[in-house]
N, C-alpha and C positions, 0 to 999 in steps of 0.2 A: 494786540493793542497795548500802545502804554499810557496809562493817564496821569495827570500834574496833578497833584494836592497840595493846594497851598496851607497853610496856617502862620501866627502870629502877630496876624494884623490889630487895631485897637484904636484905644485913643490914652493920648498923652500930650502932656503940658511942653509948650516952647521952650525946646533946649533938651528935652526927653531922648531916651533914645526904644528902640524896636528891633527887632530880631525875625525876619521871614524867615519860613523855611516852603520848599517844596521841593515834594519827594516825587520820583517817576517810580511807578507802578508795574510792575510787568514779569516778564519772565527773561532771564540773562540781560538787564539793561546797561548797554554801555551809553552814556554821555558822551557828545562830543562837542555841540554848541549849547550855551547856556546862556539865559536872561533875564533881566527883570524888564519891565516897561512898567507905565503908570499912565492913571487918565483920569482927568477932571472934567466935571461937567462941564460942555462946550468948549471942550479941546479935544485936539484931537491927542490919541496913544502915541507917547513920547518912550522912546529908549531912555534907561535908567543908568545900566550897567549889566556889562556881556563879558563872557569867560572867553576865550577863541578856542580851537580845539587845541592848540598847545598851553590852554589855561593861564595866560596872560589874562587879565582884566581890562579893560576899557572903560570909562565914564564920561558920562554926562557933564559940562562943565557945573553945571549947578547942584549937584552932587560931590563934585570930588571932593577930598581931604574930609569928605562926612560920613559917605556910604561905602561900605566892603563887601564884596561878592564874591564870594568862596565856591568849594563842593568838596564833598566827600562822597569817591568813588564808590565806597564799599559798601554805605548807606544808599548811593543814588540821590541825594539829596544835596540840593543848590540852595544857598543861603544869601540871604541881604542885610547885614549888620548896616543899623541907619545911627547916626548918633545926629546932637545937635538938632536933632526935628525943628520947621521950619512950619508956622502955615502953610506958607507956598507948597509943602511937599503935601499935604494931603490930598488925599486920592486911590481911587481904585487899583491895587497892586496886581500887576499879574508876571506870571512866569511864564515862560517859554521855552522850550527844552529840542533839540535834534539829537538823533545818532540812530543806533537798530537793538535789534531785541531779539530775543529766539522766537522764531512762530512756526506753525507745524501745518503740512500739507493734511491733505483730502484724505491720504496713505497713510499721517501719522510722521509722516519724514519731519525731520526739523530742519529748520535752513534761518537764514539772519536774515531779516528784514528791517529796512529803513522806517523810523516815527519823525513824525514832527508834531510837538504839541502842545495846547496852552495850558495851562490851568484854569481856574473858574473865577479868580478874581480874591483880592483880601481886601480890604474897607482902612486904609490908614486916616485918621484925623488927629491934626493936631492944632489943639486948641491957645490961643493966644491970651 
């Protein structure tokens, strides 16, 4: 099993910036898609910013040139530098991670297995 832990979320003043981090948890975890999303009350969960597995970046138009979305393979850990914080951007952050992991049969064998997973949510506000 691999699980997202997010941290960094908070609150900060308009124009502020924020630093996400989330880690995948597991045993041999290779990354291969990565994400953020976000969700405000009575909306629904919007794409933020996604790594592709050849680690290009993608963004949200209402994000670019603010938000950066990084990884670091050795850590396992997917990152969202937010600068310029916005009202508009507050909301429930979450991560979203694919690729495989070592996991071990009934025997003890080990073999690579496919994750997909989210995290449990970070709390961004940003106050005007």
């Amino acid at each position: 099993q691999v699980q997202l832990v997010e941290s960094g979320g908070g609150l900060v003043q308009t124009g502020g910036s924020l630093r996400l981090s989330c880690v995948a948890t597991g045993s041999n975890v290779r990354i291969r898609l990565a994400g953020w999303y976000r969700q405000s009350p009575g909306k629904e969960r919007e794409l933020v910013a996604a790594l592709t597995v050849n680690g290009a970046p993608n963004y949200a138009d209402a994000v670019k040139g603010r938000f950066t979305i990084s990884r670091d393979n050795v850590s396992n850990t997917v990152y969202l530098e937010m600068n310029s914080l916005r009202p508009e951007d507050t909301a429930v952050y979450y991560c979203s991670a694919s690729g495989v992991y070592r996991n071990y049969g009934l025997s003890g064998a080990a073999y690579e297995a496919d994750f997909g997973s989210w995290g449990q949510g970070t709390q961004v506000t940003v106050s005007s």
